[in-house]
VOBA-1610 file (N, C-alpha, C; in pm, whole numbers, padded with zeros to 5 digits, always signed):
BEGIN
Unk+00085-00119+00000Unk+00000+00000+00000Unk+00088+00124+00000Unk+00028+00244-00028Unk+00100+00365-00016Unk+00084+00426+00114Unk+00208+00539+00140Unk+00207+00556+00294Unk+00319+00687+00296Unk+00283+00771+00366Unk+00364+00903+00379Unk+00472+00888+00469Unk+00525+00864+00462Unk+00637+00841+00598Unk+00781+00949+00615Unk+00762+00976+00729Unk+00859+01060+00782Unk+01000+00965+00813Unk+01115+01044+00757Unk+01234+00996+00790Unk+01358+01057+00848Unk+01308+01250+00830Unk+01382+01325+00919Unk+01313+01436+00836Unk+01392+01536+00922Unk+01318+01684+00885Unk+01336+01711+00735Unk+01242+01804+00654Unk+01279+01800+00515Unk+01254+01683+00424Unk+01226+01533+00513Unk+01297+01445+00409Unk+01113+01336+00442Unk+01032+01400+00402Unk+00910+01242+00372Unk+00909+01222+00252Unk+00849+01089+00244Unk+00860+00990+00154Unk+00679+00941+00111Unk+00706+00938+00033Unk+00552+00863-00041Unk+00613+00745-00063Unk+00584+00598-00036Unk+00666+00502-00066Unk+00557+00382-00048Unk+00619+00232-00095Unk+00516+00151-00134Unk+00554+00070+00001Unk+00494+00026+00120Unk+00528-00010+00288Unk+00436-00162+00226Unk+00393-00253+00330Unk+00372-00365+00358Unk+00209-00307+00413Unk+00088-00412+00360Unk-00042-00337+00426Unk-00015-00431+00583Unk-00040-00381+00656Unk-00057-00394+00817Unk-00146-00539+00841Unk-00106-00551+00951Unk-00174-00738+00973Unk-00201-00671+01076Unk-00327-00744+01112Unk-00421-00738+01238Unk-00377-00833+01325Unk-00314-00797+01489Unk-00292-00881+01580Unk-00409-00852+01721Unk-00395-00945+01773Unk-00492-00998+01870Unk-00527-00846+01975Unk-00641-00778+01989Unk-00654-00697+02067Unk-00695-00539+01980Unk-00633-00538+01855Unk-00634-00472+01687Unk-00745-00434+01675Unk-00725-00315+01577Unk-00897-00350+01452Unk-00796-00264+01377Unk-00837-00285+01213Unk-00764-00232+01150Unk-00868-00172+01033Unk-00851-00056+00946Unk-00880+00019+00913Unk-00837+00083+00760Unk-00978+00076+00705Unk-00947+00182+00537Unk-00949+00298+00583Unk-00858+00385+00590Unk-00854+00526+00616Unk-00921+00588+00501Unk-00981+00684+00499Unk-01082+00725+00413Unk-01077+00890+00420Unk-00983+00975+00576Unk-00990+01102+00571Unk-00867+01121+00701Unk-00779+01164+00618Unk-00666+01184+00726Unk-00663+01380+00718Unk-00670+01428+00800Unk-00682+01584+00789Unk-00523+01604+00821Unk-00487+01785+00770Unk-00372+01777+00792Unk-00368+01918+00899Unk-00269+01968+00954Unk-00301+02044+01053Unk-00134+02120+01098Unk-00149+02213+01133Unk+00004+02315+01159Unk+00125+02190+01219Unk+00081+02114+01320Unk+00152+02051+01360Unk+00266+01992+01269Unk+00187+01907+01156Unk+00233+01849+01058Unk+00328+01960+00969Unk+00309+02063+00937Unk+00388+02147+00888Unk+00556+02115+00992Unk+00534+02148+01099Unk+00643+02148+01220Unk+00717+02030+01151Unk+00667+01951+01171Unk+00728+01814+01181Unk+00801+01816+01055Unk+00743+01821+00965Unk+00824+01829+00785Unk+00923+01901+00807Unk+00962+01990+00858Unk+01022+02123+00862Unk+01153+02116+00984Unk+01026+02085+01100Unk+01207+02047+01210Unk+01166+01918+01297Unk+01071+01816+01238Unk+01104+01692+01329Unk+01012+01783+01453Unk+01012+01629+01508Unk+00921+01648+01655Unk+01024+01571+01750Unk+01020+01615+01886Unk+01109+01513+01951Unk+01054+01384+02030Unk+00911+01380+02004Unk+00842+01260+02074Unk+00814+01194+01916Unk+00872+01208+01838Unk+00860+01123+01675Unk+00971+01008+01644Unk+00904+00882+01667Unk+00999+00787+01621Unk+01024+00748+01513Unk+01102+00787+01392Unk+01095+00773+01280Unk+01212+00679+01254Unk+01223+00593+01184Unk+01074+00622+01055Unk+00940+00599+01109Unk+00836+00696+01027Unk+00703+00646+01110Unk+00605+00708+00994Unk+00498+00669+00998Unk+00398+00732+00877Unk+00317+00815+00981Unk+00292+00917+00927Unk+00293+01060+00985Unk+00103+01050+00958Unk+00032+01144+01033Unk-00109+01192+00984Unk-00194+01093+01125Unk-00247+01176+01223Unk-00305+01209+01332Unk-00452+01240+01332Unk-00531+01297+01280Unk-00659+01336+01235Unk-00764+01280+01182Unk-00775+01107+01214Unk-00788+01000+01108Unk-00940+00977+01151Unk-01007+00898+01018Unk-01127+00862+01033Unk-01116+00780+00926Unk-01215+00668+00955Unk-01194+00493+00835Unk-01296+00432+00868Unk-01297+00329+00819Unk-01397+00192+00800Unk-01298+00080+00825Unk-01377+00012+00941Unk-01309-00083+00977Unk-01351-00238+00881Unk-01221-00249+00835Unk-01188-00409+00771Unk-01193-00520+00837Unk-01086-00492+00932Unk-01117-00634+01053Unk-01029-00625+01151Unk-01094-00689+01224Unk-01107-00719+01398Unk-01046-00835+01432Unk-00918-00803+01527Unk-00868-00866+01593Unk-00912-00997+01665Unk-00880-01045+01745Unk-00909-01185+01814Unk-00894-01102+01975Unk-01071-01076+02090Unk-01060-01053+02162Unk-01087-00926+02158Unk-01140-00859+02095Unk-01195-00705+02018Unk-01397-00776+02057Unk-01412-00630+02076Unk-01615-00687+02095Unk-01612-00560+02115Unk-01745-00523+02063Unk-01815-00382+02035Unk-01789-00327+01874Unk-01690-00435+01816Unk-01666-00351+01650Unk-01660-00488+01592Unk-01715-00449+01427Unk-01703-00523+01305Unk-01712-00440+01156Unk-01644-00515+01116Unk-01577-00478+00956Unk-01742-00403+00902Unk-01665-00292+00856Unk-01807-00175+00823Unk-01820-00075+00885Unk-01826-00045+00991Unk-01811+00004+01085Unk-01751+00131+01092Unk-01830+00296+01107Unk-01716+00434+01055Unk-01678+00450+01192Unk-01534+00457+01166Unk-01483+00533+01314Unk-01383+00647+01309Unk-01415+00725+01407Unk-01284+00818+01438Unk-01183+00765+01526Unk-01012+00836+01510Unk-00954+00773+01646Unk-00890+00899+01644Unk-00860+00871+01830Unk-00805+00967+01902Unk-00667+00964+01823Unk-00614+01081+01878Unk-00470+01104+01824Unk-00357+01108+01971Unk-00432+01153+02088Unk-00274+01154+02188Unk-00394+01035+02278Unk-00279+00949+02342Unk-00319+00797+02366Unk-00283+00833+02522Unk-00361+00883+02608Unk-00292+00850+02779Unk-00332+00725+02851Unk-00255+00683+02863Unk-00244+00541+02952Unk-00337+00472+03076Unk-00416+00553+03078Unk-00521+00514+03176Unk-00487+00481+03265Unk-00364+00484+03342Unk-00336+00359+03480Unk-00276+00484+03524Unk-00196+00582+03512Unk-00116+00648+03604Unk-00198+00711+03712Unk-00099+00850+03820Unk-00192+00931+03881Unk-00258+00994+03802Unk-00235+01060+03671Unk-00255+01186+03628Unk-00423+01121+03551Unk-00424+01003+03512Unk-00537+00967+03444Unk-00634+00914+03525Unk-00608+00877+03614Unk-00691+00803+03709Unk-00785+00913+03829Unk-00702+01070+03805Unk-00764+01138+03864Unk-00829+01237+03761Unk-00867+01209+03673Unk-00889+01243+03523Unk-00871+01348+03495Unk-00719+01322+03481Unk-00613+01455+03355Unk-00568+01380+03259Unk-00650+01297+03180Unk-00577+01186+03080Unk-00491+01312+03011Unk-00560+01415+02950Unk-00496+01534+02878Unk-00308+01582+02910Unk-00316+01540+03011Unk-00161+01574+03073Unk-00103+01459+03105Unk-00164+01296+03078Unk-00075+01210+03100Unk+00112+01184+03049Unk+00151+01193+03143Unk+00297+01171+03170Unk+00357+01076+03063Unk+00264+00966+03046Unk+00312+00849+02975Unk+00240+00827+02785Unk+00183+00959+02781Unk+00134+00967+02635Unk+00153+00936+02522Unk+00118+00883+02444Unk+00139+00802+02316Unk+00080+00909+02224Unk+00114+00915+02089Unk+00065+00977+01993Unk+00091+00865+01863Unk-00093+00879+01786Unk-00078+00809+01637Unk+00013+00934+01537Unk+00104+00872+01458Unk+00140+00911+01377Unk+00316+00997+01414Unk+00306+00935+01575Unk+00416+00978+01628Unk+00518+00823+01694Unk+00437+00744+01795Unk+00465+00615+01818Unk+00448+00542+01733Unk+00270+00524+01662Unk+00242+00417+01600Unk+00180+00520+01463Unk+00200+00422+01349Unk+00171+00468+01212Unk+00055+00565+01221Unk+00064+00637+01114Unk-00074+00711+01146Unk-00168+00690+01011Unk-00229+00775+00973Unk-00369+00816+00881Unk-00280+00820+00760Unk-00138+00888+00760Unk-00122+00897+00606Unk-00131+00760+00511Unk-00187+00691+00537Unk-00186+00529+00429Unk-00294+00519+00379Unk-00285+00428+00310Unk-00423+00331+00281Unk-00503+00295+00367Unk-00420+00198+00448Unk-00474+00120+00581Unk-00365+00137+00676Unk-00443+00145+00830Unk-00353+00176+00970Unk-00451+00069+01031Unk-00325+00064+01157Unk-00394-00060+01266Unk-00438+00066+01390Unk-00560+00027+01455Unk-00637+00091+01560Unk-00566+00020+01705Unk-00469+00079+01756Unk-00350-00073+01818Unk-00439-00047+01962Unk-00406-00172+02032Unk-00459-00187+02153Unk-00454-00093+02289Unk-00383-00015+02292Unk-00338+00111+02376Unk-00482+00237+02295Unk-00520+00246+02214Unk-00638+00302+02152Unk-00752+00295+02233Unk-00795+00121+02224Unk-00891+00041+02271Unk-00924+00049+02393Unk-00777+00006+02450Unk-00781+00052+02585Unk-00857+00169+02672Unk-00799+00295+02643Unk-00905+00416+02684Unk-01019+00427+02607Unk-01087+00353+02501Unk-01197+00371+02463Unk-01210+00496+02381Unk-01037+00476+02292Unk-01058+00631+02207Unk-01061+00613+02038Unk-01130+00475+02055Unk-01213+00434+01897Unk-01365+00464+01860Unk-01382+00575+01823Unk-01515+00647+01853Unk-01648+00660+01672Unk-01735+00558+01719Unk-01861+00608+01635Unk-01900+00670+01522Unk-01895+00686+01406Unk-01893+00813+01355Unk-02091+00798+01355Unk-02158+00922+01410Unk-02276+00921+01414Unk-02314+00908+01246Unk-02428+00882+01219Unk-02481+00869+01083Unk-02536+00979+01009Unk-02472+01030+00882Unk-02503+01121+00832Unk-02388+01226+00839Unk-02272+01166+00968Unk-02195+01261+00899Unk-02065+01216+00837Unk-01975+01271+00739Unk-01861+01187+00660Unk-01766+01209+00732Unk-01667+01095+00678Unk-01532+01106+00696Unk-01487+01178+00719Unk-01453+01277+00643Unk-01417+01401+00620Unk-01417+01522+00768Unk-01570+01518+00748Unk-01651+01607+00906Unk-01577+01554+01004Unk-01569+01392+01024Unk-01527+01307+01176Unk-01425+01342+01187Unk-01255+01350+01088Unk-01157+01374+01077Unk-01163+01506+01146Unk-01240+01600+01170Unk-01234+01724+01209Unk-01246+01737+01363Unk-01280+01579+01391Unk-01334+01555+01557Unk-01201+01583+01687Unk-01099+01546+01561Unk-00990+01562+01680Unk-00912+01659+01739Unk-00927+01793+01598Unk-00859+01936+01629Unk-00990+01990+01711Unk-01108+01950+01718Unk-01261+02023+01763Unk-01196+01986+01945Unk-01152+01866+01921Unk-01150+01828+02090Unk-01072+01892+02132Unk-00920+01956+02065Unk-00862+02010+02175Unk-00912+02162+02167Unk-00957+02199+02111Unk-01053+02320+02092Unk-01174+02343+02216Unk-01198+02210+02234Unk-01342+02182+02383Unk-01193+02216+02483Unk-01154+02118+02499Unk-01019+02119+02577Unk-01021+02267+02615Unk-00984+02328+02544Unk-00887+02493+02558Unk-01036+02555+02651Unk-01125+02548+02565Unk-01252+02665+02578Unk-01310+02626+02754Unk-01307+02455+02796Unk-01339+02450+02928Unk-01259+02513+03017Unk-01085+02495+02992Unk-01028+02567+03068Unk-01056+02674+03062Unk-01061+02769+02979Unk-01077+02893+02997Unk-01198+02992+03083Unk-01274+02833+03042Unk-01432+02864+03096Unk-01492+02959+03027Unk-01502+02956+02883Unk-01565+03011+02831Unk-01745+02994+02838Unk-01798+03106+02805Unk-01932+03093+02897Unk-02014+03162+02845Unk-02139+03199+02894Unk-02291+03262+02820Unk-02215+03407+02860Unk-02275+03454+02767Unk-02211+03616+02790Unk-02063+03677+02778Unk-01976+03613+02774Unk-01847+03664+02751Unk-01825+03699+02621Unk-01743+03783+02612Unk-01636+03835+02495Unk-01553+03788+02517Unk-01526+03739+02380Unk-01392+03605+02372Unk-01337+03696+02251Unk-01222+03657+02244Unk-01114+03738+02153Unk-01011+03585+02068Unk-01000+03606+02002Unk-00960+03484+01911Unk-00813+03501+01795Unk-00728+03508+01837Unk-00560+03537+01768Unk-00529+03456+01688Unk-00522+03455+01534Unk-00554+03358+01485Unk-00631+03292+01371Unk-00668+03296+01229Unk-00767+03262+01166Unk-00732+03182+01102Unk-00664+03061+01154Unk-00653+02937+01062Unk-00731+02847+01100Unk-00779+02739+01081Unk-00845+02607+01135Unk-00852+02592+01262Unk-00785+02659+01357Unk-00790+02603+01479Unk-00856+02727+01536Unk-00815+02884+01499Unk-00909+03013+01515Unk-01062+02980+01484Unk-01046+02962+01332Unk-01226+02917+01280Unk-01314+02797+01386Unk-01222+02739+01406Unk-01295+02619+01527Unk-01333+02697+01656Unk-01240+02758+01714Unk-01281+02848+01883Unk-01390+02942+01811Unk-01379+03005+01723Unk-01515+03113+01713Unk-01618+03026+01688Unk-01632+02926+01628Unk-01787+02872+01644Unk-01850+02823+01766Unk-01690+02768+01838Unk-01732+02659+01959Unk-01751+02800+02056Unk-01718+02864+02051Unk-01727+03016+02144Unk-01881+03075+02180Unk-01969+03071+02033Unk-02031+03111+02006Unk-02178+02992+02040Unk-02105+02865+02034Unk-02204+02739+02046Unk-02211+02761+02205Unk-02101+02803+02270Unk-02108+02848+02419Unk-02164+02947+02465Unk-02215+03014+02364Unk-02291+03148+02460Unk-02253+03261+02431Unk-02157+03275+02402Unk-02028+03432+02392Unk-02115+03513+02333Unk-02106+03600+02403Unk-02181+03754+02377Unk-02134+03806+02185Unk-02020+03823+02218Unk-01932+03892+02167Unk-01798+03810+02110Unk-01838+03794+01950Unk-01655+03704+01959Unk-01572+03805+01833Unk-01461+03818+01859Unk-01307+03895+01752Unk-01289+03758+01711Unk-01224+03812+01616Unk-01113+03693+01537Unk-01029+03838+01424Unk-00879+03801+01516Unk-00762+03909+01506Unk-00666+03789+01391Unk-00607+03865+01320Unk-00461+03771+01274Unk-00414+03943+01221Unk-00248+03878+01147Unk-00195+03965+01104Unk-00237+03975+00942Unk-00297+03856+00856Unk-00316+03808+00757Unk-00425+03861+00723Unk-00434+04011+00684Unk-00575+04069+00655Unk-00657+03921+00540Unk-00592+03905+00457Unk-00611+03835+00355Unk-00682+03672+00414Unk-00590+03617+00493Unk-00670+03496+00492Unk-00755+03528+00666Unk-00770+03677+00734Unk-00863+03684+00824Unk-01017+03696+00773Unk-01023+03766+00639Unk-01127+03767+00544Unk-01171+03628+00484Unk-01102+03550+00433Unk-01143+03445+00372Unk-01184+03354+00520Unk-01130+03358+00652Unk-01172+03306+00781Unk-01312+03353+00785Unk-01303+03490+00778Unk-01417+03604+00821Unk-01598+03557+00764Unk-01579+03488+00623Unk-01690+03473+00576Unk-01686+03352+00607Unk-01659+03290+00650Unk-01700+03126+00666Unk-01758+03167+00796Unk-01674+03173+00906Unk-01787+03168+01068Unk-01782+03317+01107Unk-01818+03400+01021Unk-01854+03479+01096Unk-01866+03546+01227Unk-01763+03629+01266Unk-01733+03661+01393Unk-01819+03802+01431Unk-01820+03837+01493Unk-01887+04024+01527Unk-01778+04110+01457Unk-01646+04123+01509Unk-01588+04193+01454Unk-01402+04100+01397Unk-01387+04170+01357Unk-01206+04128+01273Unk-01131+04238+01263Unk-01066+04194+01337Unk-00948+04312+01332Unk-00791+04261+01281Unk-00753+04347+01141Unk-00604+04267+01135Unk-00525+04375+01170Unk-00442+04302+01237Unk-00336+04359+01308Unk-00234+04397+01244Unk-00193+04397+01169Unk-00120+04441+01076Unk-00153+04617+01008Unk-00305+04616+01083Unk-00303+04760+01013Unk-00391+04830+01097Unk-00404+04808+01230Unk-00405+04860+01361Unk-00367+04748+01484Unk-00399+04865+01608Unk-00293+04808+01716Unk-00405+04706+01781Unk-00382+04613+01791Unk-00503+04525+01799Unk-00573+04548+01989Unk-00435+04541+02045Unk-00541+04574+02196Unk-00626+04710+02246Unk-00567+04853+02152Unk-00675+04920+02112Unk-00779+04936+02086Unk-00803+04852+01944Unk-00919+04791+01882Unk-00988+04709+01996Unk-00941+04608+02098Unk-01063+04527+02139Unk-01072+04658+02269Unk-01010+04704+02305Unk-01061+04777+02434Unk-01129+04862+02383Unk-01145+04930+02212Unk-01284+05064+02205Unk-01362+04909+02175Unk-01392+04812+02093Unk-01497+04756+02085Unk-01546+04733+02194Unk-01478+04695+02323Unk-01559+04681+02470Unk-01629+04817+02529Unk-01589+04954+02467Unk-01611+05027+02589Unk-01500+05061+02658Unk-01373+05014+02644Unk-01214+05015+02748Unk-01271+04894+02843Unk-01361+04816+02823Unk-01366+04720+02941Unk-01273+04612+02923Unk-01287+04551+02816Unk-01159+04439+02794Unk-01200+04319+02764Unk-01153+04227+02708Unk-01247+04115+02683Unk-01210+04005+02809Unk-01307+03916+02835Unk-01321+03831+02931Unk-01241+03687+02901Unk-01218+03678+02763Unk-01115+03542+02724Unk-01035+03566+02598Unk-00959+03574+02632Unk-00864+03632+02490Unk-00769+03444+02430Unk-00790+03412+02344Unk-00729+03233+02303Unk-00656+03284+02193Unk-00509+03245+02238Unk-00431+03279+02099Unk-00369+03165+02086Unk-00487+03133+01935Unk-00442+03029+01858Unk-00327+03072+01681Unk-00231+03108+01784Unk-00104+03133+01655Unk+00029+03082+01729Unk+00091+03080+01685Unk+00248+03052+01756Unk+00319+03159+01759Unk+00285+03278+01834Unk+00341+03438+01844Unk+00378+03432+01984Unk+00435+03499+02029Unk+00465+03556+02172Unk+00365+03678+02186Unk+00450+03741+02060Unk+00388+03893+02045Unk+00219+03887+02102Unk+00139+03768+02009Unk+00011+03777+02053Unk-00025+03742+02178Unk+00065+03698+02273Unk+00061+03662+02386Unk+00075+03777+02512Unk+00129+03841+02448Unk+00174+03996+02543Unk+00061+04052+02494Unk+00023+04077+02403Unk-00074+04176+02335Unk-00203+04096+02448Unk-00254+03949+02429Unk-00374+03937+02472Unk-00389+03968+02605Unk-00271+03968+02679Unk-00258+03954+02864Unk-00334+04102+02844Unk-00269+04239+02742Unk-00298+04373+02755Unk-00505+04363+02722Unk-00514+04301+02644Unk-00649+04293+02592Unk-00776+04266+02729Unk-00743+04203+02828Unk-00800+04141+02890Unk-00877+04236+03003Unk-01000+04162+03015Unk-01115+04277+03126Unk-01045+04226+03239Unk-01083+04272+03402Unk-01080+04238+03498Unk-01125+04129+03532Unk-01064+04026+03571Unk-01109+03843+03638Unk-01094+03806+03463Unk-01021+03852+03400Unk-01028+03769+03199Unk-00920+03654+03214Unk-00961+03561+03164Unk-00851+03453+03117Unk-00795+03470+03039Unk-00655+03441+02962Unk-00583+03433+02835Unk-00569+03260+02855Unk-00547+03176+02722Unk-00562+03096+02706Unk-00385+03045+02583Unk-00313+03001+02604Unk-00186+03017+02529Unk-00212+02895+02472Unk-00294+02882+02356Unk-00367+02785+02288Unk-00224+02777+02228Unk-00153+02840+02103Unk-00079+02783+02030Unk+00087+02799+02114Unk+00178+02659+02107Unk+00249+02698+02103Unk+00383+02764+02064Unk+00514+02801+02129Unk+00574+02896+02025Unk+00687+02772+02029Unk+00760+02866+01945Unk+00927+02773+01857Unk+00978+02744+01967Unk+01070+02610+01955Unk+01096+02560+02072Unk+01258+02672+02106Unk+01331+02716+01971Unk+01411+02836+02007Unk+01385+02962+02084Unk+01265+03003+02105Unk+01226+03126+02172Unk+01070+03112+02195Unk+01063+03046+02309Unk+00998+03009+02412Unk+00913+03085+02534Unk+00954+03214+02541Unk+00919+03320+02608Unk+00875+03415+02587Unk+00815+03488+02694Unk+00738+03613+02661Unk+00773+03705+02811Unk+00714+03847+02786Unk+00718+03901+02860Unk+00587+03946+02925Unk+00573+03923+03089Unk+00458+03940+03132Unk+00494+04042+03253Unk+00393+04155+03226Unk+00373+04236+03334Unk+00283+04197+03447Unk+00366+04168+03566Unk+00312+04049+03686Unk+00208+04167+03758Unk+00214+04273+03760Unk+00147+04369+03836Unk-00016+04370+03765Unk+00011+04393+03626Unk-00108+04359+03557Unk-00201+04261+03618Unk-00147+04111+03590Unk-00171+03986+03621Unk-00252+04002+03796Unk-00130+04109+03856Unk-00222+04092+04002Unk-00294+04148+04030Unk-00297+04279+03987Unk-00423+04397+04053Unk-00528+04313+03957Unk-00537+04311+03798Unk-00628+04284+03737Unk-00720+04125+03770Unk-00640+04038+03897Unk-00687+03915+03862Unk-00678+03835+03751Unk-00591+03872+03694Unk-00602+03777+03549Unk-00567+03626+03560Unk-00607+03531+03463Unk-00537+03396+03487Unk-00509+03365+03368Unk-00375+03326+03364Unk-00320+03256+03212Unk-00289+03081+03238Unk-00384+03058+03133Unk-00378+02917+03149Unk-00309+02817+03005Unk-00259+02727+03047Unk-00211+02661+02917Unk-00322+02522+02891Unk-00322+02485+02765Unk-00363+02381+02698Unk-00301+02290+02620Unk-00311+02178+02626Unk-00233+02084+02588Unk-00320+01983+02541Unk-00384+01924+02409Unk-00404+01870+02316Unk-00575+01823+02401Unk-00628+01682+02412Unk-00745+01655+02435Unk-00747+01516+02475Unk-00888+01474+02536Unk-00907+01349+02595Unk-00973+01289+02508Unk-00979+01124+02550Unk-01089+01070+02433Unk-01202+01109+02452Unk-01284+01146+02573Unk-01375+01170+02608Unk-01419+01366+02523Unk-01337+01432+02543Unk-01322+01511+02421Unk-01382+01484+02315Unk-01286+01385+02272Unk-01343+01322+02122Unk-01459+01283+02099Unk-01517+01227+02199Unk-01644+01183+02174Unk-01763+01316+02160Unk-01705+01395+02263Unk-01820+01524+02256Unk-01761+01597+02173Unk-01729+01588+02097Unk-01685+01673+01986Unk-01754+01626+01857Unk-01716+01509+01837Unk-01839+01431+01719Unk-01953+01485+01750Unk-02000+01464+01895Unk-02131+01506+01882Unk-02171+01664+01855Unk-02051+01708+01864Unk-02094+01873+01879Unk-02070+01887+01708Unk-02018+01812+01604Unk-02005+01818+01489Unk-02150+01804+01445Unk-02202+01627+01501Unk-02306+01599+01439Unk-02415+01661+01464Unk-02446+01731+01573Unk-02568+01759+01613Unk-02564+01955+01498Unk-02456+01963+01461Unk-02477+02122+01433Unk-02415+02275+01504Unk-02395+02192+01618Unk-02350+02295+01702Unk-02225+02383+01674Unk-02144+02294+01590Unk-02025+02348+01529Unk-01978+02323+01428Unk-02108+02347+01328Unk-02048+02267+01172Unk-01905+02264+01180Unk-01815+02197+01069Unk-01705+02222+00945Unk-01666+02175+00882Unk-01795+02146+00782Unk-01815+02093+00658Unk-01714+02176+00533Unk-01796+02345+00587Unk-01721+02439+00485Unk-01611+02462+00549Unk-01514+02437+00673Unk-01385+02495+00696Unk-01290+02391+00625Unk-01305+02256+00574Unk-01286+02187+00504Unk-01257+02239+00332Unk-01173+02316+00293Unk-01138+02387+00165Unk-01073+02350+00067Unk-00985+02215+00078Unk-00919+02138+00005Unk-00941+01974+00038Unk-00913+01941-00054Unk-00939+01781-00080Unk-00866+01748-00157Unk-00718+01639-00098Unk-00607+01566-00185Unk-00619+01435-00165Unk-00584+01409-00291Unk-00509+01276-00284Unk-00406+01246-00168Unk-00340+01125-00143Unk-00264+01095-00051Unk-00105+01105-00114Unk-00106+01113-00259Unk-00013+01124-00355Unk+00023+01297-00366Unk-00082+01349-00355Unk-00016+01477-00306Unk+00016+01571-00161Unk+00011+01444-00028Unk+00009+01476+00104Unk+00141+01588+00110Unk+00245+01600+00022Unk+00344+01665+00059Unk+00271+01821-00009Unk+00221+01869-00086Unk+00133+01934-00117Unk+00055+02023-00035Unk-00044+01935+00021Unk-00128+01949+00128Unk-00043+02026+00197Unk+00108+01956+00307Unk+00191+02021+00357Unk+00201+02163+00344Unk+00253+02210+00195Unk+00275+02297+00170Unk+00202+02404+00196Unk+00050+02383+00114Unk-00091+02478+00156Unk-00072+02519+00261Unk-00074+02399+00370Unk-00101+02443+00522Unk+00012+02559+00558Unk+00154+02520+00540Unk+00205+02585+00604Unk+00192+02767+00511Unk+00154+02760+00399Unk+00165+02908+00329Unk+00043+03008+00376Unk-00046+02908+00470Unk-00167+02967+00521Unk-00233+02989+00386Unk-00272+02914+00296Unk-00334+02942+00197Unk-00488+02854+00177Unk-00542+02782+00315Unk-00645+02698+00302Unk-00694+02715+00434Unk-00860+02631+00483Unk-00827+02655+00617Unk-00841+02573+00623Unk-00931+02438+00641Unk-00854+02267+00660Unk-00825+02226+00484Unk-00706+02150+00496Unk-00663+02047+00397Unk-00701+01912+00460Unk-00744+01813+00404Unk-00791+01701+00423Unk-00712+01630+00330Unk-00700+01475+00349Unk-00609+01392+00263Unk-00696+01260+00244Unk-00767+01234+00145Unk-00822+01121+00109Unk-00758+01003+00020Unk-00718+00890+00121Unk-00593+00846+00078Unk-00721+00713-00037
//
């Protein structure tokens, strides 16, 4: 079968691999919608350091299951499923007091074990285990489900933040993972939602798909200006910067009302890592800056549903559709910011 595989930075491969055998505990899988996502840019570019390569790359997966292991019950061949992408171990402290999200001992598809870029991937027993082989409800595609797993860490971010009925949420950011917080923002209640980037160009092409209240690009005003006259000078109550900036990170702490969360959704280059925070701010104002770190299966599951039921289409944030022959392609799009999901239909 064909299969994208990573072999070091700069260097993947489209290449002809061995199709996967189903062992005892398994279910294995026609991948049918592997999505592609910033991460994957990283990785092409400088490697990941939890990436064992060689390894076939693509995290975002949704398939039809072929067949079932020996000792597998609840699945058979036919069958649409989504799978989780970060795997926590269910047995430690951190999961058992349910922070699977921060488990210590985390596995990732497409990082440990093969991922979505193929034909066919195995659903391996560490999956099964936490119960992060999930349903695809009926009526919605591949495609949509593949979207279940960037949606979850998107639930992820927005609970921490506690996003809520009535808030002004502020959104840094208009790629796939921006377009996802303004709907889920808005499926939450939010009074009031921004969606800021520097990319007048692709904040507009963001802009008409989910529709925010206002857009401000930063590039051609001072953006914490802009949200403090849109408040009144009050400030917004959750500022989520989904970019890999610092800059937007200083800027949102400034953006923020009294008792406001900032949310350091994206993170930055592992070379420059820091920011500067005015601690006085932080204390008179009450502020809380919280970090996020990817999603649970249980995530996943309410995320399908928040796909299927409507609550957060992204059918249309879905803008490209490749072959698996052009996954290095796809790559490219993503990283030129020239799409807002690429999808890979292998």
């Amino acid at each position: 079968m064909k299969a994208a595989t990573f072999y070091a930075p700069g260097d993947i491969r489209l290449e002809d691999v061995e199709e996967p055998r189903v062992s005892t505990g398994e279910v294995k899988i026609r991948v049918r919608n592997c999505s592609t996502c910033g991460t994957d840019v990283k990785i092409a570019h400088s490697g990941h350091p939890n990436m064992s390569a060689p390894q076939v790359m693509g995290h975002e997966i949704a398939g039809e299951i072929t067949e079932v292991g020996d000792g597998v019950e609840g699945w058979a061949a036919g069958d649409r499923v989504q799978v989780i992408a970060a795997i926590p171990d269910g047995t430690c402290e951190d999961c058992l007091a349910g922070r699977m999200t921060v488990c210590p001992n985390q596995l990732s598809m497409g990082y440990q074990f093969p991922g979505g870029f193929a034909e066919y991937m195995i659903v391996p027993r560490e999956v099964l285990a936490v119960d992060g082989l999930n349903r695809i409800p009926d009526g919605l595609s591949f495609a949509e489900a593949s979207v279940a797993e960037p949606l979850a860490c998107v639930l992820n971010g927005q609970e921490l933040a506690r996003v809520g009925e009535g808030d002004t949420v502020v959104v840094v950011g208009s790629g796939p993972i921006g377009c996802l917080h303004v709907r889920l923002a808005r499926s939450r209640g939010a009074a009031l939602v921004v969606l800021v980037d520097l990319n007048a160009d692709r904040l507009a092409q963001a802009a008409a798909l989910v529709h925010p209240d206002i857009t401000i690009a930063s590039s051609e005003t001072d953006p914490v200006q802009a949200v403090l006259d849109a408040t009144g000078g009050r400030g917004a109550d959750v500022v989520i910067t989904a970019a890999a900036s610092g800059a937007a990170q200083e800027q949102g702490l400034r953006m923020l009302a009294r008792q406001g969360r900032i949310s350091l959704f994206g993170g930055l280059p592992k070379d420059n890592p820091t920011i500067t925070v005015d601690a006085n701010l932080v204390h008179y104002r009450e502020l809380s800056i919280i970090g996020v770190n990817g999603s649970s299966p249980e995530h996943n599951k309410r995320a399908l549903d928040l796909i299927a039921s409507g609550a957060v289409p992204v059918a249309d944030l879905i803008t490209h559709r490749l072959p698996l022959d052009r996954v290095l392609d796809a790559i490219d799009i993503v990283g030129r910011g020239e799409a807002i999901k690429v999808t890979i239909e292998p």
